[in-house]
C-alpha positions in Angstrom: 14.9 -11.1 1.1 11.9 -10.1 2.4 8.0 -12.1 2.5 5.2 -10.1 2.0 1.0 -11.3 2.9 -1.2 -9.4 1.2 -5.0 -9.3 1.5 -7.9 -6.5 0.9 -8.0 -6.6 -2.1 -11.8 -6.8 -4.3 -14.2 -5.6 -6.6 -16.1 -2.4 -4.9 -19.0 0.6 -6.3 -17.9 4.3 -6.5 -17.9 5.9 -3.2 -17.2 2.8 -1.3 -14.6 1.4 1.0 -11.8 -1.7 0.9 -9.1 -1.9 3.8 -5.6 -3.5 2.2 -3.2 -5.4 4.6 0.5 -6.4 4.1 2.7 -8.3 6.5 6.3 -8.6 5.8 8.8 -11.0 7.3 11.9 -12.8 7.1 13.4 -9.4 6.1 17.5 -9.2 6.8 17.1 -5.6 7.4 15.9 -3.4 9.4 12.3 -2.4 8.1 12.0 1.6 7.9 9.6 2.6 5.8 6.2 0.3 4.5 4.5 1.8 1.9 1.4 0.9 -0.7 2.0 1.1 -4.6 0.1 0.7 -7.4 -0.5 -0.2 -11.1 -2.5 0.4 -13.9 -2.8 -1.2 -16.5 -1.0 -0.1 -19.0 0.8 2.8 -16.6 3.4 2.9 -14.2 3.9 1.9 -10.2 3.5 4.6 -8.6 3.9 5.5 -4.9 0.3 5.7 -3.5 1.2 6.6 0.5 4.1 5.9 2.8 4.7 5.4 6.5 8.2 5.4 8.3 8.8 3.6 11.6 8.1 7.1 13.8 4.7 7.1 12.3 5.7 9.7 9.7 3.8 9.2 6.6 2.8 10.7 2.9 0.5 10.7 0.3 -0.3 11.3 -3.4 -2.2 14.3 -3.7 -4.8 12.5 -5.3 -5.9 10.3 -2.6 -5.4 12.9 0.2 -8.2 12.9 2.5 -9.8 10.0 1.3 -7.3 7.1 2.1 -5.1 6.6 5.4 -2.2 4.3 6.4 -1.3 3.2 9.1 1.3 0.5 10.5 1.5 -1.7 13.6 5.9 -1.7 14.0 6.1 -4.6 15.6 4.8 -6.5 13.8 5.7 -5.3 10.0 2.2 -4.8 9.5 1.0 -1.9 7.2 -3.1 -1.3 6.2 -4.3 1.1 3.7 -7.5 2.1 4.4 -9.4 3.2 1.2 -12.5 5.4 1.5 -14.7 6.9 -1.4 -13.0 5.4 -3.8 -13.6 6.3 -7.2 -12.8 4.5 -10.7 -9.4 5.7 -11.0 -7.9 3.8 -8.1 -8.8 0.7 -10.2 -5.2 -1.1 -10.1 -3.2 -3.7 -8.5 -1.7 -2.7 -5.5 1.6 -3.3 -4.1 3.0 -3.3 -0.9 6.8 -2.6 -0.4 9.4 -2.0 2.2 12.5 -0.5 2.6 15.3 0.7 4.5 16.1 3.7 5.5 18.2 6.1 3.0 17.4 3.4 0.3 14.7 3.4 -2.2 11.9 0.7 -2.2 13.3 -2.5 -3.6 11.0 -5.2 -1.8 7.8 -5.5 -3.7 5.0 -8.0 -2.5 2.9 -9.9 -5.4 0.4 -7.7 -5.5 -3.7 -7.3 -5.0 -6.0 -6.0 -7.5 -8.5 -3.3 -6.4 -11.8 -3.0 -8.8 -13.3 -0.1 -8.3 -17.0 0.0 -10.7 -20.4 0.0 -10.9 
């Protein structure tokens, strides 16, 4: 139901930065919310930040202060900017989309972040 572009995605050193962006289209509903995911290997997706249509957004505590998202609405466009990034945010990242009152159901296919020396 809904297309997703990703791109950003790359190999990094500790304490440096990566911008993700995500595009989604040819959605049949109205797009509330955009947020990033992401997965480890071997763990579970989990919601990394969020951003709703009136610019509303929130974060995992434990990339507060070091990554931002932002979204440009008309154009379904979403960026995660990722700043001192550290080995633990090693994992493939996922954008999604979703309407509002409903839980994120729209995945895209996903790009890896490699964070290491």
């Amino acid at each position: 139901q809904v297309q997703f572009v990703e791109s950003g995605g790359g190999l990094v050193q500790p304490g440096g930065s990566l911008k993700l962006s995500c595009t989604a289209s040819r959605s049949r509903f109205r797009i509330y919310a955009m947020g990033w995911y992401r997965q480890a290997s071997g763990n579970q997706r989990d919601l990394v930040a969020e951003i709703t249509n009136d610019g509303t957004t929130i974060y995992t505590n434990s990339v507060k202060g070091r990554f931002t998202i932002s979204r440009d609405s008309d154009k379904n466009t979403v960026h995660l900017q990722m700043n001192s990034l550290k080995t633990e945010d090693t994992a493939t990242y996922y954008c999604a989309a979703r309407r509002e009152g409903y839980e994120y159901k729209h995945w895209g296919q996903g790009t890896q972040v490699t964070v290491s020396s």
